[in-house]
C-alpha positions in Angstrom: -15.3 -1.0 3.6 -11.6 -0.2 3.0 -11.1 -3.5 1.0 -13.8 -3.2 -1.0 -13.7 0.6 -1.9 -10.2 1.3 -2.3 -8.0 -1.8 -2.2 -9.9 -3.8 -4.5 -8.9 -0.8 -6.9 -5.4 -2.3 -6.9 -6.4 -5.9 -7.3 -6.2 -6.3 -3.9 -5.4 -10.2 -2.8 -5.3 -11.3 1.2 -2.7 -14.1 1.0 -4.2 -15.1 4.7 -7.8 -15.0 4.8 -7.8 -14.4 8.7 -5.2 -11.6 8.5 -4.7 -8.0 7.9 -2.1 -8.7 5.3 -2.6 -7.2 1.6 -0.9 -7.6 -1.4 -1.8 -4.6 -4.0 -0.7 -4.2 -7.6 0.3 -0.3 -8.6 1.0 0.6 -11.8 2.5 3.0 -11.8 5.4 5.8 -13.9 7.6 7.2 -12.1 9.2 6.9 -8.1 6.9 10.1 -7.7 3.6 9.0 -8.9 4.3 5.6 -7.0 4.9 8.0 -4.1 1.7 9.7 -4.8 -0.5 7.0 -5.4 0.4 5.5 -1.6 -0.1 7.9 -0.3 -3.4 8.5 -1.9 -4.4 5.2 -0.4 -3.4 5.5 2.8 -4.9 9.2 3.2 -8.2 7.5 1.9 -8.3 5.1 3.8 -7.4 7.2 7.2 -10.4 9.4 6.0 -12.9 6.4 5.7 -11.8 5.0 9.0 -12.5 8.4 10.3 -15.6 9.1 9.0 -16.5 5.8 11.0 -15.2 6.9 14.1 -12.3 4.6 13.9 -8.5 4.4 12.4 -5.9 2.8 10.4 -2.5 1.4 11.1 -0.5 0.8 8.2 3.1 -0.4 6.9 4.0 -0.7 3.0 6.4 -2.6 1.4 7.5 -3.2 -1.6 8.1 -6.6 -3.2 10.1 -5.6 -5.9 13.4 -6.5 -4.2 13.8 -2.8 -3.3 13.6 -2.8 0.2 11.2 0.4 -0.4 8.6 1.2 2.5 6.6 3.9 3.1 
């Protein structure tokens, strides 16, 4: 439910079809919204899992060359 209501929202591709890896594309304006919109995903994504009794584990990174995580 995750992939398909919010990280298909971000053109979401699974580069290994058996995994739990995701590459998402964020447009985004500023080092804030970017910030923001993570964050966003994460939070809905913890409240989905949570409505279903389970939870989510999660590590972002960016691939911009800018050793950014969140």
């Amino acid at each position: 439910m995750i992939e398909i209501f919010i990280l298909s929202c971000y053109g979401m591709e699974k580069p290994y079809q058996d995994g739990w890896t995701y590459i998402l594309t964020i447009v985004y304006r500023s080092e804030e919204d970017l910030d923001t919109i993570i964050y966003d995903i994460l939070r809905e994504a913890d409240a989905l899992a949570d409505r279903h009794s389970c939870f989510i584990e999660a590590d972002v990174t960016a691939l911009d060359g800018s050793e950014r995580y969140w």
